[in-house]
ZAMARGU-4260 file (C-alpha; in steps of 0.2 Angstrom, whole numbers, plus 5000, padded with zeros to 4 digits):
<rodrens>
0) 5021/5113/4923 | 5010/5126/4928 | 5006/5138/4944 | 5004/5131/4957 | 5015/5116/4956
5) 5013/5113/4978 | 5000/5107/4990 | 4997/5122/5004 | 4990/5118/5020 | 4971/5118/5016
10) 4958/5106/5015 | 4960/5088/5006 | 4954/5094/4989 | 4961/5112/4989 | 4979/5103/4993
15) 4977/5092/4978 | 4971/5106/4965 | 4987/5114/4971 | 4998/5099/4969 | 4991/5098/4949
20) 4998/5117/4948 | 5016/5113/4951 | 5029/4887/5053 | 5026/4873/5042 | 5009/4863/5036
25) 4998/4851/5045 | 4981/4843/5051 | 4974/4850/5065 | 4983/4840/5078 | 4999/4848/5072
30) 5005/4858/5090 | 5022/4862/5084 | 5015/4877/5071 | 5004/4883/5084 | 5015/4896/5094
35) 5020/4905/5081 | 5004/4909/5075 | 4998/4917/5089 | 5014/4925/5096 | 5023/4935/5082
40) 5024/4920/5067 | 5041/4916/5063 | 5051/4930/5059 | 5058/4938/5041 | 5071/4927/5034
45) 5081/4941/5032 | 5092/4948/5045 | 5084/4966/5054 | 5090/4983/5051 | 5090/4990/5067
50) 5087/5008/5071 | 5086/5015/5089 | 5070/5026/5089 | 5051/5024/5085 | 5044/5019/5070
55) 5039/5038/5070 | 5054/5048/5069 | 5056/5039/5054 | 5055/5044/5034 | 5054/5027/5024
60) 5054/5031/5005 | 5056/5020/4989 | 5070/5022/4977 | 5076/5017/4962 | 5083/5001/4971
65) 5077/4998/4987 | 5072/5010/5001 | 5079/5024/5010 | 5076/5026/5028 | 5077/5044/5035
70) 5080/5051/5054 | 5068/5064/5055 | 5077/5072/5067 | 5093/5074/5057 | 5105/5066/5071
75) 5110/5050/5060 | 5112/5051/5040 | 5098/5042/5029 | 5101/5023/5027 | 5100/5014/5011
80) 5091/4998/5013 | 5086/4984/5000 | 5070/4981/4994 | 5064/4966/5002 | 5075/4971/5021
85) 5068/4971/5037 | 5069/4983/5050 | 5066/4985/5068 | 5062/5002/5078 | 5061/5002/5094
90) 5041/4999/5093 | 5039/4991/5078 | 5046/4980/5065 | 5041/4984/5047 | 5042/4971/5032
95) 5048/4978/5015 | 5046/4963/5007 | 5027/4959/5011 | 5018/4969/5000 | 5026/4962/4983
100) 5025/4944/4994 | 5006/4946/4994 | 5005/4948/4976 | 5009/4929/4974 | 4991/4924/4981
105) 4974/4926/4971 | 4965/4941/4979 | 4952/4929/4987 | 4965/4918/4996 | 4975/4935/5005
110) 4958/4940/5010 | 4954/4925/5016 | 4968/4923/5022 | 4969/4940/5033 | 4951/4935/5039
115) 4957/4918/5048 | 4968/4927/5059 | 4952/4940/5064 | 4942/4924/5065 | 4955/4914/5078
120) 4962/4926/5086 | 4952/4943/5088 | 4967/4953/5081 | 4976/4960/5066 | 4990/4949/5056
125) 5008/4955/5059 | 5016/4955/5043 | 5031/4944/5044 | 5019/4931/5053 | 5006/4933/5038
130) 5022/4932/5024 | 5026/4915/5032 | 5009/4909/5031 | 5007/4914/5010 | 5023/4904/5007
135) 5015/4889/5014 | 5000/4894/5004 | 5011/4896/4986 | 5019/4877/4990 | 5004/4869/4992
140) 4995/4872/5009 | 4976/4872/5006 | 4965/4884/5015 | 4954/4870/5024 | 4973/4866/5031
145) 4977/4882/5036 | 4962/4886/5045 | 4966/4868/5055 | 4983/4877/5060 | 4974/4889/5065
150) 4962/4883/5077 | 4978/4871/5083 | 4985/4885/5091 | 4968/4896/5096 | 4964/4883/5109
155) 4982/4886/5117 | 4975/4903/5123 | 4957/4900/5127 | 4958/4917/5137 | 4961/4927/5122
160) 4950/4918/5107 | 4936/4908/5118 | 4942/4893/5110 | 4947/4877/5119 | 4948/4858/5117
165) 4933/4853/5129 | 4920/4864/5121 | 4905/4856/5113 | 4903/4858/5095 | 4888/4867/5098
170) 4898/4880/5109 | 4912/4880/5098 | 4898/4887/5082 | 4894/4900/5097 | 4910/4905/5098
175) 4911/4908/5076 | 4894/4918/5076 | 4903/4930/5093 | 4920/4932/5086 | 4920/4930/5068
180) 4901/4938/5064 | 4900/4949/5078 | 4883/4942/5082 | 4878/4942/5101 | 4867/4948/5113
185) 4851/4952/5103 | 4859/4948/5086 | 4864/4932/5093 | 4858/4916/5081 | 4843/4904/5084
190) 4845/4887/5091 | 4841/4880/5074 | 4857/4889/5064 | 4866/4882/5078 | 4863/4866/5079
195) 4863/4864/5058 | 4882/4869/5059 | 4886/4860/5074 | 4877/4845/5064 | 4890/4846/5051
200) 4904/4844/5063 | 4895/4829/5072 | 4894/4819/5055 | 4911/4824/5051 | 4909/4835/5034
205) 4917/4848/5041 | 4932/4848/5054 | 4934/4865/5063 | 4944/4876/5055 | 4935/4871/5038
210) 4920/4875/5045 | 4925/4893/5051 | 4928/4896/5032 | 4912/4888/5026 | 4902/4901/5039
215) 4915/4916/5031 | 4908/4914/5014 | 4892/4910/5021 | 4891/4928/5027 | 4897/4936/5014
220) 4884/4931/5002 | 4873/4944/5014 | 4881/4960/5005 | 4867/4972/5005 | 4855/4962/5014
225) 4843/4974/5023 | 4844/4964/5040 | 4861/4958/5040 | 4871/4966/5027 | 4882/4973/5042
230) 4889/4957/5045 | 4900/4954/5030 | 4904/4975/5030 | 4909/4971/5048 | 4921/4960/5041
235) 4924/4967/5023 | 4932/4981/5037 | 4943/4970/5047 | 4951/4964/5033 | 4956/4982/5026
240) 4962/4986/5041 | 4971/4968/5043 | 4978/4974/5024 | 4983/4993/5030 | 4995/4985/5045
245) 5000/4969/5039 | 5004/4972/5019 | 5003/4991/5017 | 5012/4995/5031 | 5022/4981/5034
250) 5020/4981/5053 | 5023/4971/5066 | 5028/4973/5084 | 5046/4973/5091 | 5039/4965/5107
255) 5029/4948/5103 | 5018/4951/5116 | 5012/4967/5111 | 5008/4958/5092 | 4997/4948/5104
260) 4988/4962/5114 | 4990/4978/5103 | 4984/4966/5088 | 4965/4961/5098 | 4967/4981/5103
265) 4966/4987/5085 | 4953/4974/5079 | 4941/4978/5092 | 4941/4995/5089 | 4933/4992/5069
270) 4915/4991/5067 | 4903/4989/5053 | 4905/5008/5049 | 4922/5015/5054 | 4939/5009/5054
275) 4947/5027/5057 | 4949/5023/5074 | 4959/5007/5072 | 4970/5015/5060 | 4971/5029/5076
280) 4978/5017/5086 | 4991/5011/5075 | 4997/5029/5072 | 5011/5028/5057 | 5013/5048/5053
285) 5023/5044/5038 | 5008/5046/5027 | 5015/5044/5012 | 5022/5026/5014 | 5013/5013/5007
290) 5020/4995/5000 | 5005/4995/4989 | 5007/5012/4980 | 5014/5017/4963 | 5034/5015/4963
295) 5041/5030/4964 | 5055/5028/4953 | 5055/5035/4935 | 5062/5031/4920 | 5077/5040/4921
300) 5077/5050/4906 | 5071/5064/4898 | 5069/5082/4900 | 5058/5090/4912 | 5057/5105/4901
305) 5046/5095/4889 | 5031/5098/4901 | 5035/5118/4903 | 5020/5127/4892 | 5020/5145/4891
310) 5003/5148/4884 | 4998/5143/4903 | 5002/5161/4911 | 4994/5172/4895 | 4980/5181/4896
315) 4965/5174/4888 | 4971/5157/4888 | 4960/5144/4900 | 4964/5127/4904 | 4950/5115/4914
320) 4954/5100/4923 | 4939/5088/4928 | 4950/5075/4942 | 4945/5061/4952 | 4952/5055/4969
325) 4953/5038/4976 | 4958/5038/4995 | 4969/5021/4994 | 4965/5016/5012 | 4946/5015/5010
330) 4944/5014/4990 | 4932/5029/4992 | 4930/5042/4977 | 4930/5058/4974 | 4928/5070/4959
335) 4930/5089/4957 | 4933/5101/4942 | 4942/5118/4941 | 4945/5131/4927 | 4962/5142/4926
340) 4963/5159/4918 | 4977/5171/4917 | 4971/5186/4924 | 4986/5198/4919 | 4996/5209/4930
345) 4994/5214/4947 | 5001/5221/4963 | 5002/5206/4976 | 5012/5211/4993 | 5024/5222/4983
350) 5028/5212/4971 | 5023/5213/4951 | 5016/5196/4947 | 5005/5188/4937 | 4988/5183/4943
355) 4982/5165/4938 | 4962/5163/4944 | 4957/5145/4946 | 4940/5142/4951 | 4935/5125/4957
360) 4920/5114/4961 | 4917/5099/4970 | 4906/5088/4959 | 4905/5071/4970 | 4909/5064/4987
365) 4903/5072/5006 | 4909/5088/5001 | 4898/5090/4983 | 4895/5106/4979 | 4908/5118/4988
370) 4915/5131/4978 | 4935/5136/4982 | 4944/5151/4971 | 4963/5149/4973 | 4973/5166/4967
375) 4991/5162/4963 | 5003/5176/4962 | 5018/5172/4949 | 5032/5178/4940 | 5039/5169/4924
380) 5056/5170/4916 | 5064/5159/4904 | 5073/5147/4916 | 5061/5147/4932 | 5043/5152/4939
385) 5043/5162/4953 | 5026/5159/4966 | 5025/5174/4978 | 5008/5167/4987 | 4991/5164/4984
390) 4974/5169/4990 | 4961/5154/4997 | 4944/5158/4997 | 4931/5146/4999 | 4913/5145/5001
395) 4907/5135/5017 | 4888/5136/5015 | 4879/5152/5009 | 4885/5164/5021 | 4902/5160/5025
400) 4917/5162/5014 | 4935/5157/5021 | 4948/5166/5016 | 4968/5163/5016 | 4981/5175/5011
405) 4999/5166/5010 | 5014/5174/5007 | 5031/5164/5005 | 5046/5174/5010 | 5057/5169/4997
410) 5048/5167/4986 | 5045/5150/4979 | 5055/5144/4965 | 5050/5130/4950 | 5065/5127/4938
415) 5057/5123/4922 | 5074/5111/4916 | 5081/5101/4931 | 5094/5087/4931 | 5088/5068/4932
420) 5085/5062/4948 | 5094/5077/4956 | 5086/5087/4970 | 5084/5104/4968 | 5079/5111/4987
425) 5073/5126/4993 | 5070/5133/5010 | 5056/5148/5014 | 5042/5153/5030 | 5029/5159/5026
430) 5015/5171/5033 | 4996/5168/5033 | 4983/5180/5034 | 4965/5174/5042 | 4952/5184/5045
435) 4961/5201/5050 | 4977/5189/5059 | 4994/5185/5053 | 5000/5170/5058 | 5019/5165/5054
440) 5019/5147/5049 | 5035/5136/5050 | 5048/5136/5037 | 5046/5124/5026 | 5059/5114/5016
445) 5056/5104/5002 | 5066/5095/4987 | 5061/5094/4969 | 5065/5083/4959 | 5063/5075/4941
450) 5062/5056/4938 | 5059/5057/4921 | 5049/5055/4906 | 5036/5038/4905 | 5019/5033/4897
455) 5003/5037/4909 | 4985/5030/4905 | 4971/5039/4913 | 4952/5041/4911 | 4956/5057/4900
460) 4970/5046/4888 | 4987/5041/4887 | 5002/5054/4888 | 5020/5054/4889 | 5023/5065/4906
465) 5037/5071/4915 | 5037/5062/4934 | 5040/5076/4947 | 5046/5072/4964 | 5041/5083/4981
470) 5046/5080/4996 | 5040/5093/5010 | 5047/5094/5030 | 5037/5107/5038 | 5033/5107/5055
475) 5046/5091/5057 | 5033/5083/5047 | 5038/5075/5031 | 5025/5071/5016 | 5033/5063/4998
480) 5020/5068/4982 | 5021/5062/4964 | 5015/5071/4949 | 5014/5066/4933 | 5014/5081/4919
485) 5008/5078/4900 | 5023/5082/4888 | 5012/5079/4873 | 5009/5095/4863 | 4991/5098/4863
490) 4987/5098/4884 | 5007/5102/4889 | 5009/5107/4906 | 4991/5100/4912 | 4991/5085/4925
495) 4988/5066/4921 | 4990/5060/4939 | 4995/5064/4954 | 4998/5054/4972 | 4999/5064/4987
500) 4995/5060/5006 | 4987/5042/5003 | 4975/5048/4989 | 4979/5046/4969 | 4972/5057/4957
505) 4967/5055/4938 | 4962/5065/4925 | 4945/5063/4917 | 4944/5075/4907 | 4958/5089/4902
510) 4957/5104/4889 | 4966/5123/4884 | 4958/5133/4872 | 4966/5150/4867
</rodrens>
């Protein structure tokens, strides 16, 4: 494992490049199913965990056989929950269950799926409404059929979804191109795509809710178009946020009403371009948690000191990386490269260390082309490495370079042989230097530990690694990171893959030459 084996409060890819260094089914007449569907759906089947404050002062993290949930501010001890439990805060419910639940479904089908409830009801699934409705899909339920539920219980609520039992069909294909296409005003349609729909309802081809999917796929199939391509992006966007809340998060509302009202909230806020204000309003902190992400339980064997490689602090030895990042919540990437050199022995604060230079560019993404040189200052003995801060610089345009000076008071420690699956924690503060100011930052404290060795493919190969746990309070936040180090001889000590702060990392290409 290699210098600077922990993210420091910098920008996105500076923190990365330091993580790699250390109801039932029916027609449409069917009222009974229609309540639910608007209000909350019908509840997990499991009996709720209840904890008495927000989903906010909470730590949810996987383990090796459920989850564990941790009070942020330390008044109760952690609770051990099971893997599929449900658990109620005071705001909000979350469903662990859901996101392996949404696996049973083809991709089509969830999305579609998630995109009914946008289309009815102007509003973001819940998840333990939206895990009912994929049960009835696995035993049979078609999606013409669903989409009847649906519109069964829309026209309960004409306030909120503009549906209602007296509407002509012509108004009711109105209604689709307003609250489904988001087309209105001076993108409203023509007379003539109006009346072609409403013509398939009057000669009974379609009944409503299948004709709400019909016009879904319809739109879809203008990706890209010039005119209207904004349409089906509008919607390709409400159905990632739908995902974000309803299966990645596994949210819903403690208060059924508020699944009603905060639901249309966070939908209308998405648009054809942004979905960062949606997410804004359902404000979950704990970054790290995701029901979709990587496992975070390791094989529970091995030895961590397999991935320890000397030859990564001697002079004249260099080691490049070339990573890419994928930010999970809008499937966008990113790529950067940087180059390590050991850079001998120095006077840092005090203190004799070793200086390890690595210089990094980023190669693709908004921020293409910015140069950032991280100086770690180290100290190596035959059990532990010893990091007594760093030096940030980074080039903002021609002109401006930013520069960081951190010092960690104690030092901060990296066994290179840990225990499996035990914690080894570590509290230190530490002092930043910016532009002629020092600014003492919270003390931060933070757990490392080894999961054990398993087989990691990446764009660069396939390696046996060690899998490294970190979990950092500072500032009574709390963020969990993953890194995955190459055991194999020949690139030992380099990173595979990491996943840190809702963004995974791979390898592409990975090299030491001495």
């Amino acid at each position: 494992m290699h210098a600077t084996s922990r993210p420091q409060p910098a920008r996105l890819v500076i923190s990365l490049l330091a993580v790699f260094l250390t109801a039932c089914g029916g027609s449409e007449s069917t009222q009974n199913n229609a309540a639910p569907i608007m209000q909350a759906a019908p509840m997990a089947a499991a009996p709720a965990i209840t904890f008495s404050g927000t989903r906010n002062n909470y730590l949810i993290t996987r383990t090796a056989t459920g989850f564990e949930v941790r009070d942020l501010s330390g008044k109760t001890a952690n609770v051990s929950v099971a893997i599929d439990a449900s658990l109620k805060f005071s705001d909000m419910t979350v469903n662990l269950a859901i996101g392996e639940q949404s696996k049973v479904l083809s991709a089509n089908n969830l999305r579609t799926l998630i995109e009914l409830y946008i289309a009815f009801f102007n509003r973001v699934p819940d998840a333990d409404g939206l895990g009912y409705w994929i049960q009835q899909m696995k035993t049979g339920m078609t999606v013409d059929q669903l989409a009847n539920n649906f519109y069964a219980a829309a026209v309960q609520y004409p306030t909120l979804t503009g549906y209602s039992a007296t509407m002509s069909n012509a108004e009711f294909v109105k209604i689709i191109y307003k609250n489904v296409l988001g087309r209105t005003g001076s993108t409203a349609p023509p007379d003539a795509d109006i009346n072609f729909w409403a013509g398939e309802l009057n000669s009974g081809k379609a009944s409503k809710g299948s004709l709400v999917t019909t016009m879904l796929n319809a739109a879809h199939g203008f990706a890209g178009d010039a005119a209207w391509g904004w349409v089906p992006q509008l919607l390709d966007n409400k159905i990632a946020v739908g995902s974000y809340f309803a299966i990645e998060q596994g949210l819903g509302y403690a208060d059924p009403n508020d699944s009603i009202s905060k639901g249309i909230a966070i939908a209308a806020l998405v648009t054809a371009s942004n979905t960062s204000s949606a997410k804004t309003l359902i404000n979950i902190k704990d970054s790290n948690f995701s029901l979709l992400a990587t496992t975070p339980t390791g094989s529970g064997k091995g030895d961590s000191r397999d991935c320890y490689n000397s030859d990564l602090y001697k002079q004249g030895v260099v080691y490049k990386l070339e990573m890419a990042s994928t930010i999970r919540a809008t499937g966008t990437t990113e790529s950067f490269a940087a180059t390590y050199k050991p850079n001998g022995t120095v006077n840092f604060k005090g203190n004799t260390a070793q200086e390890i230079v690595m210089d990094a560019v980023q190669l693709s993404g908004l921020s293409a082309g910015i140069k950032s040189q991280l100086k770690s200052y180290v100290a190596v003995n035959s059990n532990e490495l010893i990091t007594y801060g760093s030096i940030l610089s980074t080039m903002i345009n021609t002109t401006t370079n930013y520069v960081v000076t951190t010092v960690m008071t104690p030092p901060q420690k990296s066994p290179f042989s840990l225990p499996l699956n035990q914690a080894y924690v570590q509290t230190y503060s530490n002092t930043q230097e910016i532009a002629g100011k020092t600014i003492s930052m919270p003390s931060t404290t933070e757990s490392l530990t080894f999961l054990g060795t398993e087989s990691v493919s990446v764009p660069a190969g396939t390696f046996t690694t060690c899998k490294m746990q970190l979990t950092n309070n500072s500032n009574g936040g709390n963020t969990t990171s993953y890194t995955w180090y190459i055991a194999d001889s020949g690139l030992r000590g380099l990173p595979a893959k990491t996943e840190a702060e809702g963004v995974t990392t791979v390898a592409t290409k990975l090299s030491i030459s001495r």
